[in-house]
C-alpha positions as MATLAB code, in Angstrom:
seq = 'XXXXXXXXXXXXXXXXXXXXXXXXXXXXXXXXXXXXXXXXXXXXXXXXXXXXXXXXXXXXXXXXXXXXXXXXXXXXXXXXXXXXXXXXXXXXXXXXXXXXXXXXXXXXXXXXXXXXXXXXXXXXXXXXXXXXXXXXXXXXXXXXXXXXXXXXXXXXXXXXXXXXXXXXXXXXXXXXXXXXXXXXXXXXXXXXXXXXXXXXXXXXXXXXXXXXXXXXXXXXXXXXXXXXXXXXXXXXXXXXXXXXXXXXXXXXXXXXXXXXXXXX';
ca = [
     130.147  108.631  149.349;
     133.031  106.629  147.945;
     136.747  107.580  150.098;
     135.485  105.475  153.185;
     138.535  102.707  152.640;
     140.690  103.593  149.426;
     143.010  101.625  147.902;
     146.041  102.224  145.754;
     147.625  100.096  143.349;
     151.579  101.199  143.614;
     154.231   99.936  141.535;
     157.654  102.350  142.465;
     157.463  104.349  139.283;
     155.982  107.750  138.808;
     152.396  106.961  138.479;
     152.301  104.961  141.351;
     153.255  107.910  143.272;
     150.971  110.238  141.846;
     148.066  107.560  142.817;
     149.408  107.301  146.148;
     149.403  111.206  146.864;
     145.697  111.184  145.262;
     144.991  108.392  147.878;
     146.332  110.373  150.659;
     144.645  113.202  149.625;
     141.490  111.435  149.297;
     141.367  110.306  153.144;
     142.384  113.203  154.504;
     139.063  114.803  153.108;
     136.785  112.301  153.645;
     138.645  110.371  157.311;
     138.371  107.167  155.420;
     141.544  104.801  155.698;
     143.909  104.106  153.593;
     145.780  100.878  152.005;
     148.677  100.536  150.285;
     149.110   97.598  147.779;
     151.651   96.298  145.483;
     150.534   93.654  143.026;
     153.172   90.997  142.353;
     153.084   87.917  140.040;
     153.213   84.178  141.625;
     155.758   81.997  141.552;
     158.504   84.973  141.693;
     160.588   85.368  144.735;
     162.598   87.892  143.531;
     159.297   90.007  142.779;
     158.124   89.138  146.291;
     160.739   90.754  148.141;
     160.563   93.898  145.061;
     157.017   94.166  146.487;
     158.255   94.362  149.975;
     160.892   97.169  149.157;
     158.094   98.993  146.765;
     155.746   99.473  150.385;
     158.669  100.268  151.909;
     159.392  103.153  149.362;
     155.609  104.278  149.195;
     155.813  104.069  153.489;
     158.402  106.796  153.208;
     156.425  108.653  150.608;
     153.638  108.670  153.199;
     155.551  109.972  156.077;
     153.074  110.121  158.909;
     150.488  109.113  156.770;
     148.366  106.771  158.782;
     147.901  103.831  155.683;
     147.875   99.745  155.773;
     150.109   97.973  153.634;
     149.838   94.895  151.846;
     152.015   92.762  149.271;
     149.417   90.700  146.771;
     150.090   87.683  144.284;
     147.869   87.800  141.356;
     148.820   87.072  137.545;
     147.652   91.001  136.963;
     147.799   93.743  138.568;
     144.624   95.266  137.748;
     142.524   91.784  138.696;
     144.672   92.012  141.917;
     143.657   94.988  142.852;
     140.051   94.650  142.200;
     140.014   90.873  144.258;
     141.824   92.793  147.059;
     140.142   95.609  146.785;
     136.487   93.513  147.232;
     138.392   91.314  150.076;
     139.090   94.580  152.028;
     135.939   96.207  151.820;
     137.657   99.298  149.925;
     135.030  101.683  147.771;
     137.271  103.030  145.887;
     140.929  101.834  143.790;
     143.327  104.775  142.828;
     145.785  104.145  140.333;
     148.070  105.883  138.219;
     148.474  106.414  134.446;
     151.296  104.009  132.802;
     154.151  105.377  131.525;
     154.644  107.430  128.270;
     151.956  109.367  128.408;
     151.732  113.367  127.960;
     152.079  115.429  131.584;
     149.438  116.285  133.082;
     146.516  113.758  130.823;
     145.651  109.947  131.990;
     147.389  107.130  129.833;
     145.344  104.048  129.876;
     147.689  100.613  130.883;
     146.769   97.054  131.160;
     146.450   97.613  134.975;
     143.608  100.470  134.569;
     142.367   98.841  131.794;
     141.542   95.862  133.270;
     139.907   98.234  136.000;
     138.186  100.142  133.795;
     136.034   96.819  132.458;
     135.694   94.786  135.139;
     136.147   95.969  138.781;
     133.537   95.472  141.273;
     134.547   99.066  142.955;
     135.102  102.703  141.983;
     138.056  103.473  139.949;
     139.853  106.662  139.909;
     142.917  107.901  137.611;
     145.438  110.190  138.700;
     146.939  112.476  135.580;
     150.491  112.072  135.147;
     152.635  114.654  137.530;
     149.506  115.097  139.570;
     150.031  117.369  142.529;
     146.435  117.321  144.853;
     145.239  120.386  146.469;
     144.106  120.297  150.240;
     140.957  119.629  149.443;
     138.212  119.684  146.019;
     137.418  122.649  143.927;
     134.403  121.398  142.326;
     132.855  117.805  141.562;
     131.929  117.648  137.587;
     129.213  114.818  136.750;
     130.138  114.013  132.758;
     126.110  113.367  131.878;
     124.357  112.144  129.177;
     120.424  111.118  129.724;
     120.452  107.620  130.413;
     119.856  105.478  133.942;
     123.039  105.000  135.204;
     123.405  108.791  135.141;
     120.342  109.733  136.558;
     121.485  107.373  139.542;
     125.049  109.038  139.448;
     123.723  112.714  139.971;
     122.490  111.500  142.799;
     125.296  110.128  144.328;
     127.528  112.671  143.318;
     125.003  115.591  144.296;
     125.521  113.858  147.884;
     129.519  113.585  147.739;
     129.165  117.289  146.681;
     127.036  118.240  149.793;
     129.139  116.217  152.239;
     132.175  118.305  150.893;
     131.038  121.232  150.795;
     131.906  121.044  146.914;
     130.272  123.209  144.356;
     128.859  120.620  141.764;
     128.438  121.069  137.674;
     127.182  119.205  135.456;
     128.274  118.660  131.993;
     126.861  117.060  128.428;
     129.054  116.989  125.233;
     127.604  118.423  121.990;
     129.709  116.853  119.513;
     127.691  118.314  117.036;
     125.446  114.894  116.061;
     122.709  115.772  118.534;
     119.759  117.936  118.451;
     121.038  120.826  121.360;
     117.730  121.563  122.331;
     116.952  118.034  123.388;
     120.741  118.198  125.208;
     119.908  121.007  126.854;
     116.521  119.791  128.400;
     118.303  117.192  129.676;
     120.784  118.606  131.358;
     117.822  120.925  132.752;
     116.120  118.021  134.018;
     119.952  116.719  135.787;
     120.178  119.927  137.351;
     116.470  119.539  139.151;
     116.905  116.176  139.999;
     119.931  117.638  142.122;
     118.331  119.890  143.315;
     115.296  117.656  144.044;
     117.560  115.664  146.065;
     120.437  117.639  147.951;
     119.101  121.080  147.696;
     122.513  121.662  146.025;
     121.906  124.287  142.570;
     124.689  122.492  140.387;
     126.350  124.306  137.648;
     125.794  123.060  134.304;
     127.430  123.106  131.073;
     127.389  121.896  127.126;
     130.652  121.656  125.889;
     130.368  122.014  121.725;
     133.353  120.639  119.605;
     134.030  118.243  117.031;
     135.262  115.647  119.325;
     135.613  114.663  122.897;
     139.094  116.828  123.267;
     138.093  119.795  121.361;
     134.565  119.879  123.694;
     136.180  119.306  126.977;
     139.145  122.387  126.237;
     136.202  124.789  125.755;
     135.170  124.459  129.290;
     137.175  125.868  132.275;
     138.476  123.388  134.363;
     139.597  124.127  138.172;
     142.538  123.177  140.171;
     141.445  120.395  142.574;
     138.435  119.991  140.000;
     137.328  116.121  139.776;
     135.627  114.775  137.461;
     132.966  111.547  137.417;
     131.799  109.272  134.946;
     128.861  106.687  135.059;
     129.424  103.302  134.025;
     127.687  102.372  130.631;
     124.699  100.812  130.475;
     126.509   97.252  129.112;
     128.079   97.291  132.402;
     127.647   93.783  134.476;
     125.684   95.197  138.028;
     128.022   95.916  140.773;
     131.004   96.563  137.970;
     132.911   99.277  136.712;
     132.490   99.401  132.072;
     133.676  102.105  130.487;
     131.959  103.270  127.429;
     133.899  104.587  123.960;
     133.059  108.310  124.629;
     133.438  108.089  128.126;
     136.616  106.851  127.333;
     137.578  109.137  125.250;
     136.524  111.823  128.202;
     138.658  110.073  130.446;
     141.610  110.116  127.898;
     141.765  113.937  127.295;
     140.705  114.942  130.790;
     143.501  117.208  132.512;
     141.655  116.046  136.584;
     141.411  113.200  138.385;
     138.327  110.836  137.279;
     136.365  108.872  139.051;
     134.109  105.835  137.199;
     131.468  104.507  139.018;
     130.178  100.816  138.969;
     127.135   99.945  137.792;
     124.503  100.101  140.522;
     126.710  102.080  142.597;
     124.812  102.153  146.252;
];
């Protein structure tokens, strides 16, 4: 299960507090540990000692958090965190959505971004204004029939288990799909979690004409997190973010968590 060493990319600003309270929250479920980082550009002294006061800041944020913290030079911020993140061992980088964005949904920066389409670990998004509960509602597997999911249910079906989560599963009808075929599928997902855990997951078409309109006709939980595979054009052992699973991502009102390929 991913939480076992998380790390969160914080920058001072609002988002980078909202990842660092989903980090905390995070660990305290699973009794992984925790690292701080701050991502600062070479060649910049000034920026260096910025870095230095941003841990401070996020150290105090904390409180008696028990967390590592660690200032890192890279030309981005997103391939920072991923190199660090692989250096570490962490399973798992948090960050938060850039600035501008509606309260409450995930804006997309260069820092996720770059995470989103190339790092070697888990990546999860905290929503803008985030506030994490004491621990999850329910785990929701976004699943369409392909590989990569197969292997996610799974994976997730175990996170779920270890929790003591309830788990649903969910396919989009965006109305270009035979539903009969969409619901077998989903059938089968459900079996194969069964199959595996012994957990009887939820599950759940969401009809609409596009990714936002499906995803508001299903009821979403407080503390509810939702998971994405990575797509199948996905380099092994790295996080790729299809357009629809994007577009989930985008209009989700949770936390989400995208998994890399071959996720083990």
């Amino acid at each position: 299960m991913i939480g076992e060493h998380v790390i969160v990319g914080y920058n001072g600003d609002a988002g980078g507090s909202d990842a660092l309270a989903l980090g905390a929250a995070i660990t305290r479920v699973t009794g992984g540990e925790l690292t701080v980082a701050v991502i600062y550009p070479p060649g910049s002294p000034g920026l260096a000692v910025e870095a230095q006061a941003n841990l401070a800041h996020a150290a105090k944020e904390l409180g008696d958090v028990p967390a590592e913290y660690m200032a890192f030079e890279s030309r981005g911020s997103g391939r920072g965190l991923a190199v660090l993140a692989s250096r570490i061992k962490a399973d798992l980088i948090v960050a938060g959505s850039a600035r501008g964005g509606r309260h409450g949904g995930i804006t997309i920066g260069a820092t996720s971004d770059h995470l989103l389409h190339l790092s070697p670990e888990a990546v999860m998004l905290a929503p803008s204004g985030y506030l994490p509960p004491d621990e999850p509602s329910r785990l929701t597997l976004a699943y369409v029939h392909r590989p990569q999911c197969d292997a996610a249910v799974e994976r997730v079906a175990r996170a779920a288990l270890r929790l003591g989560a309830p788990l649903r599963l969910i396919t989009l009808d965006l109305r270009t799909e035979d539903p009969g075929r969409l619901g077998d599928d989903l059938a089968l997902a459900v079996r194969l979690a069964w199959e595996t855990t012994g957990i009887e997951a939820e599950s759940e078409i969401a009809e609409g004409h596009d990714v936002a309109a499906a995803l508001a006709t299903i009821e979403w939980l407080p503390g509810e997190l939702l998971v994405c595979a990575a797509s199948e054009d996905a380099q092994p052992h790295r996080v790729f973010l299809g357009e629809v699973a994007m577009k989930v991502l985008k209009s989700a009102a949770c936390p989400v968590a995208v998994l890399p390929r071959g996720f083990s």
